[in-house]
C-alpha positions in Angstrom: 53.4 26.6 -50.7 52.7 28.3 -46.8 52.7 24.6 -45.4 56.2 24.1 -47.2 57.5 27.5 -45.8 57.0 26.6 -42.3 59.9 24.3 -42.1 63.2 24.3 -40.2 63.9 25.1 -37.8 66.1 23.6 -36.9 66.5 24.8 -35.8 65.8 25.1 -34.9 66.3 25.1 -30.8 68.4 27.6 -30.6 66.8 28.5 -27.3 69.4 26.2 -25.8 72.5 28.7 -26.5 73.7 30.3 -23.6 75.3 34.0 -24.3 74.4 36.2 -26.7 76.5 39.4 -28.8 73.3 41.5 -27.6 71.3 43.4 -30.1 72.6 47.1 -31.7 71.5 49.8 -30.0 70.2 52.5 -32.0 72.6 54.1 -34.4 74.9 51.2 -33.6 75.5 48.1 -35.7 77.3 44.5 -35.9 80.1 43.6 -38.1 80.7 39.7 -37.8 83.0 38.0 -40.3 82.5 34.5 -40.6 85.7 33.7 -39.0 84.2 35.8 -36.0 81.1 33.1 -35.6 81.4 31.2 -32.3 80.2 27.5 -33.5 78.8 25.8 -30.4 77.2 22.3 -29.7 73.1 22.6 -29.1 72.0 19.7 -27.1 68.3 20.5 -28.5 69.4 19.3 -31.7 70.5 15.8 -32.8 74.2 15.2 -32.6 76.2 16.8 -34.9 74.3 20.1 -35.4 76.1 23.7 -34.5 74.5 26.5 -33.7 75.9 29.8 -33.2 74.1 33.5 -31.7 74.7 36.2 -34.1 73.0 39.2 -32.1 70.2 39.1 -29.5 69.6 36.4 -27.2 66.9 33.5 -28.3 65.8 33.0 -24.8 64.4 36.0 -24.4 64.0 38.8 -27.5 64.5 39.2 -31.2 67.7 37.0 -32.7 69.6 36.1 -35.1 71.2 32.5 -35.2 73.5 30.6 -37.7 72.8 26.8 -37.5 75.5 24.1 -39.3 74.6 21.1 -40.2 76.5 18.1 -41.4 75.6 15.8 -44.6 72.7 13.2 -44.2 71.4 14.9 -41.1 67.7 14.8 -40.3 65.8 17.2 -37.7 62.6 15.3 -36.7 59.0 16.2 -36.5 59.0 19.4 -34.3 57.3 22.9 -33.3 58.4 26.4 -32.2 56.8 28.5 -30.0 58.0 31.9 -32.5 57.7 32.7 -36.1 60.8 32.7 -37.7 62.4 33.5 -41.7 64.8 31.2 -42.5 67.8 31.6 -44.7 70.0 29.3 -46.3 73.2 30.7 -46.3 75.2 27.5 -47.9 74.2 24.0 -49.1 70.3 22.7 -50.1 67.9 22.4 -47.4 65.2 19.9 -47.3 62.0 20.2 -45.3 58.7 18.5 -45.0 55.3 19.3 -42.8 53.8 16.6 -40.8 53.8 14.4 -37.5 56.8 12.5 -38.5 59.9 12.6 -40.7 58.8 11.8 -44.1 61.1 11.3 -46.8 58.9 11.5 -49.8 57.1 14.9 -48.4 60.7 17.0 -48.4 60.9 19.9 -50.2 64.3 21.3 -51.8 65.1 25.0 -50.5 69.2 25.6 -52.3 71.1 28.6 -51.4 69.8 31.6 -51.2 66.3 30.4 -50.3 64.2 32.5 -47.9 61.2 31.1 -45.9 59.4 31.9 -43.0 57.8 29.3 -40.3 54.9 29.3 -37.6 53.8 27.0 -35.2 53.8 23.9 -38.0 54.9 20.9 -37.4 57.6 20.0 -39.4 60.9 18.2 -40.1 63.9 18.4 -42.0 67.3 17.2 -43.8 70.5 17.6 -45.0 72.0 15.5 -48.1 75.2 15.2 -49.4 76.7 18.7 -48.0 77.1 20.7 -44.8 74.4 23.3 -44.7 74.2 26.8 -42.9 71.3 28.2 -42.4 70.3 31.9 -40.7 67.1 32.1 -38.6 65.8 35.1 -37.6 62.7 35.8 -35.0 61.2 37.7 -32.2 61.8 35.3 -29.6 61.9 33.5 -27.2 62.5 30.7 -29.2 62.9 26.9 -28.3 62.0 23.4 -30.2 59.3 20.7 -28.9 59.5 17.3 -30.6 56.7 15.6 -31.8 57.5 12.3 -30.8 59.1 13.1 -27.1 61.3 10.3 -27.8 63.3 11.8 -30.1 64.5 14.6 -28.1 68.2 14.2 -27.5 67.9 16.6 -24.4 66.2 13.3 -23.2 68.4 10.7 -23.9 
């Protein structure tokens, strides 16, 4: 079960998002509604993914990141240089270990699934819904492809 809890991540390459809420100093705190979430573009991710900086900032310290993805999207074969738990907030996560995006080695993680992730590699999909997913980690935090060719900050 560890191998299959080092997934996402999408995810994820959050490392890319620019500005941040900051994190709560002591004895403060966030509120953040989900119409307050700032949805953003992440050219680290294939095209169609939205990421969005809850508190903290990924580049540099602790975080906490929303990620949307759209139906039949696929995240492949990557790393990232933090540990992270991951969340899924809405929709049914899939995610497999290995060198290369493997269908039959996905694993089914439904709302309300929690899991954390290392240095594996690892790959991952949506299916037939948008999913939302919360990662949380010390930072900094980034995404290295596999297979170089299939990272669309390259194309």
């Amino acid at each position: 079960m560890n191998s299959n809890l080092a997934a996402l991540s999408v995810v994820f390459a959050i490392g890319c998002l620019g500005s941040s809420t900051g994190w709560a100093e002591p004895g403060d705190y966030i509120m953040v509604t989900p119409k307050d979430i700032k949805w953003a573009d992440n050219p680290a991710l294939p095209k169609g993914a939205k990421t969005a900086v809850i508190q903290g900032d990924p580049k540099v310290g602790p975080y906490i990141v929303r990620v949307k993805l759209p139906p039949n999207y696929i995240i492949p074969a990557h790393t990232h240089p933090d540990e992270r738990t991951v969340t899924v907030i809405s929709g049914t996560w899939y995610h497999g270990d290995g060198d290369k995006f493997d269908a039959a080695k996905l694993h089914e993680f439904p709302a309300g699934s929690i899991f954390g992730e290392g240095h594996v590699r690892h790959f991952g999909a949506s299916k037939g819904t948008e999913v939302i997913l919360q990662v949380e980690g010390p930072g900094p935090n980034g995404i290295d492809y596999v297979n170089p060719a299939d990272d669309p900050r390259k194309k």
